[in-house]
C-alpha positions as CSV (number, residue, x, y, z in Angstrom):
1,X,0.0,0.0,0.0
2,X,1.7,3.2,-0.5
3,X,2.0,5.6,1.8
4,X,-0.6,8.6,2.5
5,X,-0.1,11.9,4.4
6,X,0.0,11.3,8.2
7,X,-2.7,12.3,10.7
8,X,-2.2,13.9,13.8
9,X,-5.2,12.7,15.7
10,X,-6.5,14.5,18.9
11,X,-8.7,11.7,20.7
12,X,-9.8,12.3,24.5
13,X,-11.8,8.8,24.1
14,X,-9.4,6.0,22.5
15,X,-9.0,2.6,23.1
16,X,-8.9,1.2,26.4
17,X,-12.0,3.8,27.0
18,X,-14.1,1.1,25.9
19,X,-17.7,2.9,25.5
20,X,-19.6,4.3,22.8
21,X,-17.2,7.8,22.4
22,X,-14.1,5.9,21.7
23,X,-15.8,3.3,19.1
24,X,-16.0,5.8,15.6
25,X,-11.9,6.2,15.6
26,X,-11.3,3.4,16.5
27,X,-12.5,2.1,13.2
28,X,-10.6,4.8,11.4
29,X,-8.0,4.0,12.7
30,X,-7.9,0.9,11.6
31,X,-9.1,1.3,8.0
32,X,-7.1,4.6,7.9
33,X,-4.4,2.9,8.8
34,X,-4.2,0.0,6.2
35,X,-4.9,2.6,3.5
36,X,-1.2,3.7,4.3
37,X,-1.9,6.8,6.5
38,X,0.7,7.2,9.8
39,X,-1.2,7.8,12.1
40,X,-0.1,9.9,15.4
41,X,-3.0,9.7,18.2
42,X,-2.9,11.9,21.2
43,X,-5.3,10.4,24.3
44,X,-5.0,10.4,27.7
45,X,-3.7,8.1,29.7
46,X,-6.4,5.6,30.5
47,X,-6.2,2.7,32.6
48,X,-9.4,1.1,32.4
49,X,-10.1,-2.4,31.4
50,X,-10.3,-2.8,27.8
51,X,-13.9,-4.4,28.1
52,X,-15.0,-3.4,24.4
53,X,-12.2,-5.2,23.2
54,X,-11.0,-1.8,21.7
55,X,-7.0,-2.0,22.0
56,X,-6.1,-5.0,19.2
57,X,-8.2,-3.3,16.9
58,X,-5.8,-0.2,16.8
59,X,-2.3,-2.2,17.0
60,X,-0.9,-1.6,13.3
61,X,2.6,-0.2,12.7
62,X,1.1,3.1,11.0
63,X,-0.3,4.0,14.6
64,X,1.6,5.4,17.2
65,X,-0.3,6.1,20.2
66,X,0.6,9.1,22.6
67,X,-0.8,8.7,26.1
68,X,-0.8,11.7,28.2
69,X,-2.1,13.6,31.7
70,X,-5.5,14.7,31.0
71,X,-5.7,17.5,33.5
72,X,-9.1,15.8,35.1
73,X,-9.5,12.7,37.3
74,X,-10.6,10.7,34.1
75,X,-9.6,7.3,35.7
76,X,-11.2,7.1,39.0
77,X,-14.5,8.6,37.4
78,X,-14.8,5.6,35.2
79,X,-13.4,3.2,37.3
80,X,-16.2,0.4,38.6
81,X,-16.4,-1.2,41.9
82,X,-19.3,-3.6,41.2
83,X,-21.3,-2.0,43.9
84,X,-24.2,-0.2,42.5
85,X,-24.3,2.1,45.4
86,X,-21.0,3.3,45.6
87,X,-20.8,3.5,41.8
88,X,-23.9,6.0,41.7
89,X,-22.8,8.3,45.1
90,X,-19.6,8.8,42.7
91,X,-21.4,9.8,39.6
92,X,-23.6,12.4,41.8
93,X,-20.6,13.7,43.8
94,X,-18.8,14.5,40.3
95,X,-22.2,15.4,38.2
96,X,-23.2,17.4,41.1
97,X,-20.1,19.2,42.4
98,X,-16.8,18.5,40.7
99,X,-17.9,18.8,37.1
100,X,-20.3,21.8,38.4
101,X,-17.4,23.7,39.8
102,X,-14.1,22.8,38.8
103,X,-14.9,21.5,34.9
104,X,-17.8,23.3,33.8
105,X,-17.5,22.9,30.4
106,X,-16.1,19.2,30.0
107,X,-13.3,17.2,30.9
108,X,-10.8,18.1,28.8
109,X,-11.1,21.9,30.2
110,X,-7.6,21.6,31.7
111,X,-6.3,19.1,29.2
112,X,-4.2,22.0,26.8
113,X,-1.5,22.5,29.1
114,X,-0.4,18.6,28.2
115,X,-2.1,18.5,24.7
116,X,-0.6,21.7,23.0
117,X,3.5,20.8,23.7
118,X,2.9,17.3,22.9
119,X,1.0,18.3,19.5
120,X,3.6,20.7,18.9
121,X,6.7,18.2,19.2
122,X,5.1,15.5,17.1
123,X,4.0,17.9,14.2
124,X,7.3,18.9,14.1
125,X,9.3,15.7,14.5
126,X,6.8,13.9,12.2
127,X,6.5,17.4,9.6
128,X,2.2,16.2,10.0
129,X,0.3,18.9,8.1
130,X,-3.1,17.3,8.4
131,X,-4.6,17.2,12.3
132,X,-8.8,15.9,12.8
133,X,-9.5,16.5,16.5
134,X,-12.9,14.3,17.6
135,X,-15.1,15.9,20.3
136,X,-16.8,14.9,22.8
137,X,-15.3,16.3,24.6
138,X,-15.2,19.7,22.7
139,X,-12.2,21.2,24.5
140,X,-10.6,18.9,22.2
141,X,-11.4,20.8,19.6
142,X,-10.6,24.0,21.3
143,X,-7.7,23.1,22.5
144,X,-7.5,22.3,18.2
145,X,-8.3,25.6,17.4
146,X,-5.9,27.3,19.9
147,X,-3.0,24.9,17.6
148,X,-4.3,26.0,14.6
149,X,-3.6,29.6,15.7
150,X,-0.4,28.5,17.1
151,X,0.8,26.8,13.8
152,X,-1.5,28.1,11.2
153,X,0.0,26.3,8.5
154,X,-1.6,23.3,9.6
155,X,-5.2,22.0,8.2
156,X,-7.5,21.5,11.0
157,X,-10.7,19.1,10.3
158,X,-12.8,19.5,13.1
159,X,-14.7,15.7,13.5
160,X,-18.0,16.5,15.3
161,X,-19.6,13.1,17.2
162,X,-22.4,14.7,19.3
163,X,-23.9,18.6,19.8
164,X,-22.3,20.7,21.9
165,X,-23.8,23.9,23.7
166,X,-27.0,23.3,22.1
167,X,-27.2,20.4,23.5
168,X,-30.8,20.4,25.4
169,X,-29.5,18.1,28.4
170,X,-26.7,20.4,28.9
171,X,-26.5,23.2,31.1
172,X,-23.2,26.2,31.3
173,X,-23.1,28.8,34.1
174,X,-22.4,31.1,30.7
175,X,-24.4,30.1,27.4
176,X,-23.7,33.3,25.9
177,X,-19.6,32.5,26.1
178,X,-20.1,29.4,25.5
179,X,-21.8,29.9,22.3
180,X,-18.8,32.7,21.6
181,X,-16.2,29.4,22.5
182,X,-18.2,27.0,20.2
183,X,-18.1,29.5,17.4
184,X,-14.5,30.7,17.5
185,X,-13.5,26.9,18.2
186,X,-15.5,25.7,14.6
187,X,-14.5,28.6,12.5
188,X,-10.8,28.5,13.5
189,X,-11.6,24.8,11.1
190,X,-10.7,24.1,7.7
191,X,-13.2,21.7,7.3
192,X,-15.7,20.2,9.7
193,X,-17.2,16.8,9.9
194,X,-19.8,15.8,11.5
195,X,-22.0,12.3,11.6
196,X,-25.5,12.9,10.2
197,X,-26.9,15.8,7.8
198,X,-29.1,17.2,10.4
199,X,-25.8,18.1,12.6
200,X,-24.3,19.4,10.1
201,X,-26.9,21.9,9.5
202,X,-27.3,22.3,13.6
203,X,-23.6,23.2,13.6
204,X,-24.0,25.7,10.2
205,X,-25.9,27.5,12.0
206,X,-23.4,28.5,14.8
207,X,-20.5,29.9,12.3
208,X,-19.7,33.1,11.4
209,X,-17.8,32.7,8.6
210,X,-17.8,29.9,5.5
211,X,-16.5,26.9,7.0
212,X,-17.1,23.8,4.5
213,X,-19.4,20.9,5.9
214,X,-19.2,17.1,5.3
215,X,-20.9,14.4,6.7
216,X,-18.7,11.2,6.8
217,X,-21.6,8.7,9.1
218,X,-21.1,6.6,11.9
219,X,-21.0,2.8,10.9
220,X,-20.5,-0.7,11.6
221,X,-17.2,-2.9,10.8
222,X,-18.2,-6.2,9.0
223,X,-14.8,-7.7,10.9
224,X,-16.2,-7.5,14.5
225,X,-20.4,-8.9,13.5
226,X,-20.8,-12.4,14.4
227,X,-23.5,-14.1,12.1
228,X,-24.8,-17.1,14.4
229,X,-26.3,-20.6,12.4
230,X,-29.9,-19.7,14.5
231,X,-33.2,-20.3,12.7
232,X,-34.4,-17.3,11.6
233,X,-37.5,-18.7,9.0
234,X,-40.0,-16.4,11.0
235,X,-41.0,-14.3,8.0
236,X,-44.8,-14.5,8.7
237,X,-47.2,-17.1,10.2
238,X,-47.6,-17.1,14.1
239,X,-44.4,-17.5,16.1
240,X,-44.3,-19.3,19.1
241,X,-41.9,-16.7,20.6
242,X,-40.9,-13.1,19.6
243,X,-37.3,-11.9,20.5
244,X,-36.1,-8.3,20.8
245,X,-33.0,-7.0,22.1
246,X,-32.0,-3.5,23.2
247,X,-27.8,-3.1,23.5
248,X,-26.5,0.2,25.2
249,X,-27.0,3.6,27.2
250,X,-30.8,4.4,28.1
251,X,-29.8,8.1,29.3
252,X,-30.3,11.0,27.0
253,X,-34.4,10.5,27.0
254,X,-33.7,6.8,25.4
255,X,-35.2,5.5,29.2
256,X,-38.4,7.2,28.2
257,X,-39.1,6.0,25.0
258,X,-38.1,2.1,26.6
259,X,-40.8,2.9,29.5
260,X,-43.8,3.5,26.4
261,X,-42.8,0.5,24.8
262,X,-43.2,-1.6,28.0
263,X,-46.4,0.1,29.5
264,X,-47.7,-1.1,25.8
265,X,-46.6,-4.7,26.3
266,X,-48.0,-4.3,30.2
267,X,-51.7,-3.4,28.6
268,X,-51.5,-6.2,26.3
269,X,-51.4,-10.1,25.9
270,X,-47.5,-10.5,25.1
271,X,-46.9,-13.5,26.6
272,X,-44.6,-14.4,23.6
273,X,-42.4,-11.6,23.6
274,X,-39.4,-11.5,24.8
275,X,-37.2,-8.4,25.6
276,X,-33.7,-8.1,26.7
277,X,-32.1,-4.9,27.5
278,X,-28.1,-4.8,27.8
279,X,-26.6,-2.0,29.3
280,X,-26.9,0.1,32.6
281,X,-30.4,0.3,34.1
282,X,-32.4,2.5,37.2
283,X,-33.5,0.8,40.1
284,X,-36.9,2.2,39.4
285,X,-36.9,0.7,36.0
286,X,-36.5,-2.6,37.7
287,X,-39.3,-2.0,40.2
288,X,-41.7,-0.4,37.9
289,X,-41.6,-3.9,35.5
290,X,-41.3,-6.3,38.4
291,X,-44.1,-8.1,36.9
292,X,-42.7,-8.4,33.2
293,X,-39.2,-9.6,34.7
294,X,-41.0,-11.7,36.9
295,X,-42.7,-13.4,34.0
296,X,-40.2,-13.9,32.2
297,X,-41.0,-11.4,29.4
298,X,-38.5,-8.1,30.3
299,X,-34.8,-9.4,30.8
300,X,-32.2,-6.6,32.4
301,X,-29.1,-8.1,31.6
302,X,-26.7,-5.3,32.8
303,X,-23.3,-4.5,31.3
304,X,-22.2,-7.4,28.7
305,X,-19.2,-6.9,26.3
306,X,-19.3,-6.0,23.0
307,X,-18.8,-9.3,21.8
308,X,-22.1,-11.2,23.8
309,X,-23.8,-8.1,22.8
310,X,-23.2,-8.7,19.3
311,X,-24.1,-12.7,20.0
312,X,-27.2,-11.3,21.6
313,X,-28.5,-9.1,18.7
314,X,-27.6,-12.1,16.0
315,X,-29.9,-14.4,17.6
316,X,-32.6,-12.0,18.2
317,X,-35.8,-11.7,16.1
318,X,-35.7,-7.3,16.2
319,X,-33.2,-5.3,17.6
320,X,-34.5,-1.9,19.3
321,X,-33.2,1.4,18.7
322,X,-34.1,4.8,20.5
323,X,-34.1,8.2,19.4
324,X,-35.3,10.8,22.0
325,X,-36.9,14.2,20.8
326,X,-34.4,16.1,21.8
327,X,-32.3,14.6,19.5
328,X,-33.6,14.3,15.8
329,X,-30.4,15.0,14.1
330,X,-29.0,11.9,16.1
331,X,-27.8,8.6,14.0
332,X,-26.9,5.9,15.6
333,X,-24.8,2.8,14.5
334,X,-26.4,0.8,15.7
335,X,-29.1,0.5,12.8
336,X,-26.0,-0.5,10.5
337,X,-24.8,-3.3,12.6
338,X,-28.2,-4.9,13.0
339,X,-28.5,-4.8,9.3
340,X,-25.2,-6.4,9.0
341,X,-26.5,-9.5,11.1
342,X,-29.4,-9.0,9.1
343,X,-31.7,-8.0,12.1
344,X,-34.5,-5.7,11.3
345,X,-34.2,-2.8,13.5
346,X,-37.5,-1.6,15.5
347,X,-36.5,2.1,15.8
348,X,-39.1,4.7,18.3
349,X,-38.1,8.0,16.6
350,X,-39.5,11.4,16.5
351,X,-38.3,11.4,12.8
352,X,-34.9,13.3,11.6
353,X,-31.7,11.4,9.9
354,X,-33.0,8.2,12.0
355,X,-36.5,7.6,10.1
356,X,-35.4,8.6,6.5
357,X,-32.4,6.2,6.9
358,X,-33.9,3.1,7.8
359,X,-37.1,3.8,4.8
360,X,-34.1,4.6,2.7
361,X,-31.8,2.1,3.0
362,X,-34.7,-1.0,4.0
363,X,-33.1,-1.6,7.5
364,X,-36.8,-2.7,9.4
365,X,-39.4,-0.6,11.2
366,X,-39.2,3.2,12.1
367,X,-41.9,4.6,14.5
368,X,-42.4,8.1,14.2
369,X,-44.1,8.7,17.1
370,X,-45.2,12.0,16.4
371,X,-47.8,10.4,14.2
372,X,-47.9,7.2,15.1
373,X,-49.0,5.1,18.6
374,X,-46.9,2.1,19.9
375,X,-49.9,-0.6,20.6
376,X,-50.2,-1.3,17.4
377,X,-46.9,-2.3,17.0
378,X,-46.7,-4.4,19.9
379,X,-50.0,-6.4,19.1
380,X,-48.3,-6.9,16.0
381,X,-45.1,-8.4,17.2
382,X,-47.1,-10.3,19.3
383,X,-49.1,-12.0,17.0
384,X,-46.1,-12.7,14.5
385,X,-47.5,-10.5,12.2
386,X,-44.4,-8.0,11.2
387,X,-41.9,-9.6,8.0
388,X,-38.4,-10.0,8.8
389,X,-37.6,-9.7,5.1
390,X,-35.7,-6.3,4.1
391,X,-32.7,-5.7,2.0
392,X,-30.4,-4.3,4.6
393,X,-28.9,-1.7,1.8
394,X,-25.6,-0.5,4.0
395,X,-22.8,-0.7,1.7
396,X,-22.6,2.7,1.9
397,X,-21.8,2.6,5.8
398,X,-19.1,-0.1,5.9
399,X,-15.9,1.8,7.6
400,X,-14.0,0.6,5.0
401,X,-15.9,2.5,2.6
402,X,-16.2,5.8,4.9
403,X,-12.7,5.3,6.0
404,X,-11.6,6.2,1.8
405,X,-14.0,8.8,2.1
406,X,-12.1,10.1,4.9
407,X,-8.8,9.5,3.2
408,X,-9.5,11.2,0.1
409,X,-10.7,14.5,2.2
410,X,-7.2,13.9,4.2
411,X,-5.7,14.0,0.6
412,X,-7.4,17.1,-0.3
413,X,-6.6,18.8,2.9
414,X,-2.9,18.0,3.1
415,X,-2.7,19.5,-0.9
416,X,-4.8,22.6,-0.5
């Protein structure tokens, strides 16, 4: 493979972090990486176990991996006793005081007295002309900007996972500067990527001068799916039993839309549905559907790995996804790697990049539920009366094939 201009990375989140923020470069790493790009990564020094399996995925010789201070106890927030308790007194004291106080903004507030003299040695050591900085956490990117201005020979692509001060579930003692920080911080960019075509246009509209816009999506890697030999032939007829499986986070409103879709199966005869729900759970999500654990129809299986997630979802019948209203412009993966095990999605939505993606590319069933009611859909499951049969179009989302969509913008940046 020949070689390709090398990347200075900025990643706050990289392998071992092993949740959802370090998952998007990790694959572009990879794929970046066998397209010939050197690859210099700046992350913090994390010391976590690598439960998502994260660290042999970015182990090539084009990736050099730079772990520094952080500025923020990043270590002992995420660290996990096992004890619910103690876990949840530590997110409160540092939700509800530290980050509140001390880190208003995000975690990598502090994090440019470390990042700025290690980007500047390796830029110049490694003559990199090309640096992508990934947020969340957005100081990354300021801290990106604040190089750019430094070194202003250097082309900055700002890489744009999540919304930042418009975020509704976010609160800053000072919007008004913080809008100020946000805008200086994107237009300081040479280009700007973000994950869906509603952020982009959420992100447009904070910039005061011509910065261009791509959208290079979130998607799955056909290397980590795991296809299991299970009998699938459900396509219509009654079936004796109905799986679903729901992988991942239910904060951001997701809990919400879960709690509608169980007080439907409550009101109805479900008997033959089966849901399981991987991932961190309330108490009071566990007491309010005592009865559907206790019957054997709501399963909360906690924290699993990637890996018996992925095992989980093959040999389901739907997978579930949730988009909150708040969040419309939101994309998740997930959609891409159900498709991949060929597992029709069952996606609660309030429409956005979420709905039009799934009727697009023929991925399963999208719920808009600003126009449509959830009972419906239930009884339906229930009765074995949905098709299992879509063409899971999602080609277009392999990371290989983003990954030379990415290298060719690297290319373009590193002539200009």
């Amino acid at each position: 493979m020949p070689s390709r201009p090398p990347i200075l990375l900025i990643a706050y989140k990289y392998p071992p972090y092993p949740l959802v923020g370090a998952f998007r470069w990790t694959r572009f790493s990879k794929y970046l990486a066998e397209l010939g790009h050197p690859i210099e990564v700046v992350t913090v020094n994390w010391k976590l176990p690598d439960t998502g399996n994260l660290l042999p995925q970015v182990q090539h010789p084009n990736i050099r991996i730079h772990r520094i201070p952080s500025g923020y106890p990043h270590n002992f927030r995420m660290k996990r006793t096992g004890h619910r308790l103690l876990d949840s007194l530590r997110y409160r004291i540092f939700s509800h005081f530290i980050d509140r106080y001390f880190y208003w903004d995000d975690e990598a507030q502090h994090w440019g007295r470390h990042l700025l003299p290690k980007c500047r040695e390796i830029i110049q050591n490694r003559d990199i002309r090309v640096v992508i900085a990934t947020g969340s956490p957005f100081r990354s990117n300021y801290w990106a900007a604040q190089l750019k201005r430094e070194l202003p020979h250097i082309r900055l692509i700002q890489d744009l996972r999540d919304p930042w001060v418009r975020n509704p579930l976010k609160r800053f003692p000072n919007r008004k500067l913080a809008l100020k920080v946000e805008n200086e911080t994107l237009s300081a960019a040479d280009h700007i990527v973000t994950v869906s075509e509603g952020m982009a246009e959420h992100f447009r509209q904070n910039l005061d001068r011509d910065v261009p816009v791509s959208v290079i999506n979130n998607g799955f890697d056909p290397s980590l799916l795991i296809a299991d030999e299970v009998d699938k032939a459900k396509v219509s007829g009654k079936i004796p039993v109905v799986s679903i499986v729901y992988t991942g986070s239910l904060s951001n409103g997701r809990e919400e839309l879960l709690t509608q879709l169980l007080d439907s199966v409550e009101r109805q005869d479900t008997a033959n549905l089966k849901l399981a729900v991987a991932g961190n759970y309330s108490y009071k999500l566990a007491e309010r559907y005592r009865r559907l654990i206790d019957g054997g129809i709501l399963e909360l299986c906690g924290l699993i790995s990637q890996h018996d997630a992925f095992r989980l979802i093959s040999r389901a019948d739907f997978a579930l996804q949730l988009n909150a209203a708040i969040y419309p412009y939101a994309l998740s993966t997930k959609i891409f790697e159900y498709a991949a095990m060929r597992v029709p999605c069952l996606s609660l939505n309030f429409g956005g990049d979420i709905d039009r993606t799934i009727r697009e590319c023929s991925l399963g069933y999208s719920i808009d539920l600003r126009h449509e009611k959830i009972d419906p859909w239930v009884a339906g499951l229930a009765g074995g009366q949905l098709s299992r049969e879509f063409d899971f179009s999602i080609e277009a989302y392999s990371y290989k094939t983003l990954s030379a969509k990415y290298s060719d913008l690297i290319l373009r940046m590193d002539h200009d």
